[in-house]
N, C-alpha and C positions, 0 to 999 in steps of 0.2 A: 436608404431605400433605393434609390437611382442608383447608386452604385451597383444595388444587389440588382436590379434592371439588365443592365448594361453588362452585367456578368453572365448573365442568364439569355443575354439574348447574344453575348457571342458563343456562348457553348451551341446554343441552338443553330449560327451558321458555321460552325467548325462538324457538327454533325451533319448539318448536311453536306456541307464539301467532301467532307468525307462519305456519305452515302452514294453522291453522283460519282465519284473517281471508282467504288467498288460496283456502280452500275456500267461504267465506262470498259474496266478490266475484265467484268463478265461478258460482255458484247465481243470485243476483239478473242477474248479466249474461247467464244463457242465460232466466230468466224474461222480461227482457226484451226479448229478442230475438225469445222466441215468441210477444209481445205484439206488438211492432213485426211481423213476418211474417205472422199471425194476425188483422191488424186490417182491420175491417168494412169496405168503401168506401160512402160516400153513395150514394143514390140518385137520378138526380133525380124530381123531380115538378114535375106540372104548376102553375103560376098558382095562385093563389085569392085571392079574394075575403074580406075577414076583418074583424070589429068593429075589433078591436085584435092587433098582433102584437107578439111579442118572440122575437127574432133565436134559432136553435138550434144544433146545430151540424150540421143540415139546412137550415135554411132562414133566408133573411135577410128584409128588411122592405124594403120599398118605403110610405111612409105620409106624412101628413100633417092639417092642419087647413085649413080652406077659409074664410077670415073675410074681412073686407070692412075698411076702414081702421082703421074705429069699433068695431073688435077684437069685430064681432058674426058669431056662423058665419051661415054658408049652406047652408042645407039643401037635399037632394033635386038636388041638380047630379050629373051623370057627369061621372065622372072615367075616362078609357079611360089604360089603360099599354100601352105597345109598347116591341119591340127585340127585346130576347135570349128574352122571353115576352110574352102578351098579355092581356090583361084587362080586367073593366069592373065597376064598384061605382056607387053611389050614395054621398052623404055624406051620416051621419045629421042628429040633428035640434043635434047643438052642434058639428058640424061637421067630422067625422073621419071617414079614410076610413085603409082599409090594405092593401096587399097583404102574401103571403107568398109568396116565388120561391125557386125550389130552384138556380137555374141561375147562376150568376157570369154578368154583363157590363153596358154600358149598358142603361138604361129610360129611355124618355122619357114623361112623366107628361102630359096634354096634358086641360084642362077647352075644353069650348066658348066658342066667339070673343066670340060674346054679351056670355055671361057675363063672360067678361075685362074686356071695353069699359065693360059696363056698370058696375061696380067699381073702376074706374082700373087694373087690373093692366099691368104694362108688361108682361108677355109672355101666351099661352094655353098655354105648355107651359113644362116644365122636364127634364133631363136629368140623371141620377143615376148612380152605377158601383155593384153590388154586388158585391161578394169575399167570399165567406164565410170566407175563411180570414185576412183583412186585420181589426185588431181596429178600426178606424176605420173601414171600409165595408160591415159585414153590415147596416146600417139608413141608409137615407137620405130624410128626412126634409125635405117638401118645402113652401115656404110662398111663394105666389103672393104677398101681399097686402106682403111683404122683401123685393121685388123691386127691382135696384140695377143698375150695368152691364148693358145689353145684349149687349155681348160675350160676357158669361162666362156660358154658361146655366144650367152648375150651381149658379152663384153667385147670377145676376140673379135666380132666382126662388124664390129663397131656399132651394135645396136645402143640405144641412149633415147631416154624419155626424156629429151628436152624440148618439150611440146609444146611452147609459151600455150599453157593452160590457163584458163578463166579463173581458177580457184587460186593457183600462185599468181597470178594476175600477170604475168608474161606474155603478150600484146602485140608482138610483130608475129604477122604470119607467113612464116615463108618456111619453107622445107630441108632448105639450107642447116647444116648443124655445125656449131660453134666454130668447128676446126677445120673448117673449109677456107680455102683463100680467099683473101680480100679481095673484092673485085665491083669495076666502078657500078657493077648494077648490084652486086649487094649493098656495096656503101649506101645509095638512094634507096632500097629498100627499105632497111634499117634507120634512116634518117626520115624518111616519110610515117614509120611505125611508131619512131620514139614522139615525134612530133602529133601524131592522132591521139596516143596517149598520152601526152602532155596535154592536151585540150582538154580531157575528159578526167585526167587527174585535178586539171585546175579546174573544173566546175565541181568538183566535192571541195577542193583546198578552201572556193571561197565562200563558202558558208560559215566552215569553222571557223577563217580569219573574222569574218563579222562576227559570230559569236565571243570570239577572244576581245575583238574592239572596241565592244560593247559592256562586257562583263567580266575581263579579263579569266575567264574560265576555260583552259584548256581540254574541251570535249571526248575523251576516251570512247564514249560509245558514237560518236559523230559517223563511222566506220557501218556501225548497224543499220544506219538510217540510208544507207548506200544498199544494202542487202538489203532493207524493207522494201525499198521501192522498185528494185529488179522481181522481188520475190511476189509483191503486189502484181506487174505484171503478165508473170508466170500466171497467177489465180485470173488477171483478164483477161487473157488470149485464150493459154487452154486449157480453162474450168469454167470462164463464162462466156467463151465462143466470141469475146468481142473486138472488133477489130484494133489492131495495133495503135495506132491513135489515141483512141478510146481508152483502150487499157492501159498508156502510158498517163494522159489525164488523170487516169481513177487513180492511179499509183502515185502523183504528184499531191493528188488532195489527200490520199492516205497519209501521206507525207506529211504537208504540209498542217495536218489535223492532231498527231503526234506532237509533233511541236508546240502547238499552245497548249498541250493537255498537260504538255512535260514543265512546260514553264508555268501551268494554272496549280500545277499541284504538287512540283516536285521545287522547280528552281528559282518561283517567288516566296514559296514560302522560307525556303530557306536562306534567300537573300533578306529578306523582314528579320527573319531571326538573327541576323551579322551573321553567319556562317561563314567562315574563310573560304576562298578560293580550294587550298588546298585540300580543307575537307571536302569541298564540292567534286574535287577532282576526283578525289577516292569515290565517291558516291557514282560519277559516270563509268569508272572502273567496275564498281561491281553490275551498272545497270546495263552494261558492254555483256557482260559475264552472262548474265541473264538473260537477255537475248541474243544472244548467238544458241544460247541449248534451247532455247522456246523454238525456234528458226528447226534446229534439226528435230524438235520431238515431234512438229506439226509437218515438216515438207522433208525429213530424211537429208541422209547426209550424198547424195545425187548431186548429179548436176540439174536445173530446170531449166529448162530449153525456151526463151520467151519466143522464139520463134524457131519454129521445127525445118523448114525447109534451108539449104542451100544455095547462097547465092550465085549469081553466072560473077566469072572473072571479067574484072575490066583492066587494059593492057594501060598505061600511061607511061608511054617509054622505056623507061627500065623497071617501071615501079607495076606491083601488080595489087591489085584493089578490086575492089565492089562497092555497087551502091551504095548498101547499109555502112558502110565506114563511112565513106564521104557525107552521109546523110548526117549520122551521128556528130561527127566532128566540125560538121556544118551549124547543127542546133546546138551544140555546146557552146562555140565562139558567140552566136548571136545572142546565147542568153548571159553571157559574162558582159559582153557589151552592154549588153538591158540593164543590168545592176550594175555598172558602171556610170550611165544614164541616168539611172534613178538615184545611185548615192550624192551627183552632184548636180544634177538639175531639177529636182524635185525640193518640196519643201519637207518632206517627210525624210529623204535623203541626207539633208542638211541637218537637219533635227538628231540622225540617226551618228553622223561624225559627227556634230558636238556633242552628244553622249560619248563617242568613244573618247573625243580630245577631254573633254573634263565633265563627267556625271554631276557633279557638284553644282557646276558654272551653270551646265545646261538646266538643273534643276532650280535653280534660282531666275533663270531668265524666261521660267513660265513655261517649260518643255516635262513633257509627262513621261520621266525616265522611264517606269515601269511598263506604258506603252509601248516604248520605242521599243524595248528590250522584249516584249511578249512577240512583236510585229516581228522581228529579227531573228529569235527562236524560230518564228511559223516560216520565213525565207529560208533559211536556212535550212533547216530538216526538208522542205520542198526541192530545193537545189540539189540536195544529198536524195533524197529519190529520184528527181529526173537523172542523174548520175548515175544512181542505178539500173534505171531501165536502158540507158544509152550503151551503157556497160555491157549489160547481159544481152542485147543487141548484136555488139560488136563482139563480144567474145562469143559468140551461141550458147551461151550458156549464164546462169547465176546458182549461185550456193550458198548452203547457211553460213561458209566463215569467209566471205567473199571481202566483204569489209573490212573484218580485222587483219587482215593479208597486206591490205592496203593504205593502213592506219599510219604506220611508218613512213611511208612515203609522200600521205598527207602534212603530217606532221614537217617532214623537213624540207614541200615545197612552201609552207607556209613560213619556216625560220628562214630560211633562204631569202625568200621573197620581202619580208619584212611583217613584224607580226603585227596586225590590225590592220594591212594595208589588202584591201581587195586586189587589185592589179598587180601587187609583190605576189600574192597568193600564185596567178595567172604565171608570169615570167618564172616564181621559181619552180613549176610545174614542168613547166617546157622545160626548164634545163635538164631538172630529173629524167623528166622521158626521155631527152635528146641523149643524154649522157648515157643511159643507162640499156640503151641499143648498141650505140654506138661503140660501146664498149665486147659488144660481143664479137666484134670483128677480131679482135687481139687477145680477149682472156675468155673462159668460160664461161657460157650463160648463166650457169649458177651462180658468177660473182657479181653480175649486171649491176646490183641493186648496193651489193659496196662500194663500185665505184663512186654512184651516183653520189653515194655519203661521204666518200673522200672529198668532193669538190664542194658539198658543203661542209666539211669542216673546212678546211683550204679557204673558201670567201669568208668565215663566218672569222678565221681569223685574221682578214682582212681588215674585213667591214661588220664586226658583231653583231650590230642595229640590222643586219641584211640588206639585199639591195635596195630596198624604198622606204627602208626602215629611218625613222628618225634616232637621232643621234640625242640621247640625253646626258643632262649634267648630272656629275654626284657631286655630293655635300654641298 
């Protein structure tokens, strides 16, 4: 009879955990649907004339540099744009011109005949496509003096959407295009770029390393939770008019609310039941899957702009910045610091690395694994949202597959760095970012991101455990 009690009375809380998780997925799918229904449309605007642009998710870039073979600008030339909008600039004095277009289509970029002739240019004009919603065409980037086939005009005169775009997550901003000479203020450019993104790659890395620490579960949708909390954002600033701050917060507890719901219902129970790792893995695989198309049925496949305006350039030598970088790359270091802090000065921190060093050990010495590991989930997916807002910040922009872009990159700052070590997470991030700028000074932008994995393969068969990585015994 107790038996049949006790049978009867776990059905009864197996129904309702299961009632509250389908009251839980009703609330977030009618939010956003009211986000999806409720969302802003673009505006256009007219042409303009601009020092320097960077793509928003109003306006794209029409730009370029105007140099002569012997890789010296040209100053005070007009440059006129026609097509889909119209316009006209000067080139300053090192040789840079930009527009900003509100309007998707062709632009034909067109300098005087003269000019052309007199410089060897094989064409006077070039033709560009801008998409603002295409992550490879909000910037097109146009260089007369790379000029190659006649045929192909986007190509012959060196136009090239190598835009370090928000959605390929490409992170230095400068105007400069791949194939231009090395030079000591591009070097610091690029070496300051890789390193901002390195900060902001290692405050996503060190979540999922805690998560692996802890549960040894390597996170596939860890990626999403970077896209939720940009995308959170986007719905605070502008659909609930509240200030940046604020809607960074809101997006942090969004965040961080995900996370226990994901470990109340999705990664405790399946840890009770033994589930291997490896099935767990597939299961964040497909739960990746699923939110990235939830992400675009509700906000479209756009860029969302968390903050619409333009910031003013800040000059720092050779290096050229703005606030909101510095600001971001500022609060990402101090909160790596914080959980650095708290993993080893705290008792909850402690508690949190002997769970990762031995679950067993810790469980026997009166530490409430399944605590530690729900509290760790909730850090974690919070970390991966403020990462996302700092992100879509910094890049002006976030999108529904903003994450998975980035997933890869996570992943092998976190092997690199050593797996389960927080501060391995942080160092192998930096190297990624540093490497993977750096690298554009000698090969194409488009291979940035292989480099970066050459050099972790190269350590990794060095040092396999990675750099902070502990060395274990077999057999």
């Amino acid at each position: 009879m107790a038996s049949t009690y006790r049978s009867v009375a776990r059905c009864r809380r197996r129904g309702a955990r299961w009632r509250h998780l389908l009251c839980v997925v009703a609330v977030i799918a009618a939010v956003f649907l009211w986000c999806g229904l409720n969302a802003p449309q673009a505006v256009a605007a007219e042409v303009e004339a601009t020092d320097r642009c960077v793509p928003t998710a109003e306006y794209g870039c029409v730009n370029g540099i105007l140099q002569g073979s012997d890789q010296k600008p040209i100053a005070g030339v007009t440059v006129t744009l026609g097509g889909a909008a119209t316009g006209e600039t000067t080139t300053a004095d090192d040789g840079t011109w930009a527009f900003k277009v509100a309007d998707d289509g062709k632009y034909t970029v067109t300098i005087p005949q003269d000019v052309a002739k007199q410089y060897g240019f094989a064409a006077d004009s070039a033709t560009v496509e801008i998409v603002k919603s295409s992550f490879s065409k909000q910037r097109g980037v146009v260089r007369f003096d790379k000029a190659a086939a006649a045929k192909q005009p986007s190509k012959s005169s060196g136009a090239a959407a190598d835009a370090k775009q928000p959605t390929t997550q490409t992170h230095a901003k400068t105007d400069e295009s791949a194939a231009s000479s090395v030079t000591w203020a591009r070097f610091c450019q690029q070496l300051y770029s890789g390193i901002i993104f390195g900060l902001l790659l290692g405050l996503m890395a060190v979540g999922m390393n805690l998560v692996y620490g802890t549960t040894g579960l390597s996170s596939f949708s860890h990626g999403e939770q970077v896209t939720l909390g940009g995308l959170m954002a986007y719905v605070g600033t502008q659909m609930l008019h509240m200030p940046v701050v604020l809607s960074a917060i809101f997006a942090i507890v969004i965040g961080g609310l995900t996370g226990l719901l994901q470990d109340q219902f999705i990664w405790g129970p399946l840890r009770h039941k033994r589930v291997g790792t490896m099935q767990q893995m597939i299961v964040t695989i497909g739960l990746s899957m699923a939110l990235q198309y939830l992400y675009q049925f509700f906000f479209g496949g756009d860029i969302k702009g968390i903050v619409k305006s333009v910031p003013e350039g800040i000059q720092l030598g050779p290096i050229t910045t703005n606030a909101p970088a510095l600001i971001c790359a500022g609060i990402a270091l101090a909160t790596i610091v914080g959980v650095t802090v708290f993993l080893y000065c705290t008792r909850l921190g402690r508690a949190t690395r002997a769970v990762s060093d031995n679950a067993a050990l810790a469980a026997a010495s009166g530490i409430n694994v399944d605590s530690v590991v729900r509290i760790v989930w909730t850090l974690s997916c919070a970390l991966a949202a403020l990462s996302g807002v700092l992100l879509g910040i910094y890049l002006n922009g976030i999108a529904w597959n903003t994450g998975v872009t980035l997933l890869m990159l996570m992943f092998a700052a976190v092997t690199l760095g050593g797996l389960g070590t927080a501060n391995g997470a942080l160092v192998g991030a930096l190297v990624i970012g540093v490497v993977a700028d750096l690298s554009t000074l000698v090969i194409p932008s488009d291979m940035r991101y292989a480099s970066a994995l050459a050099i972790l393969i190269l350590v990794l068969l060095v040092r396999p455990q990675g750099i902070f990585g502990k060395r274990n015994r077999i057999g």
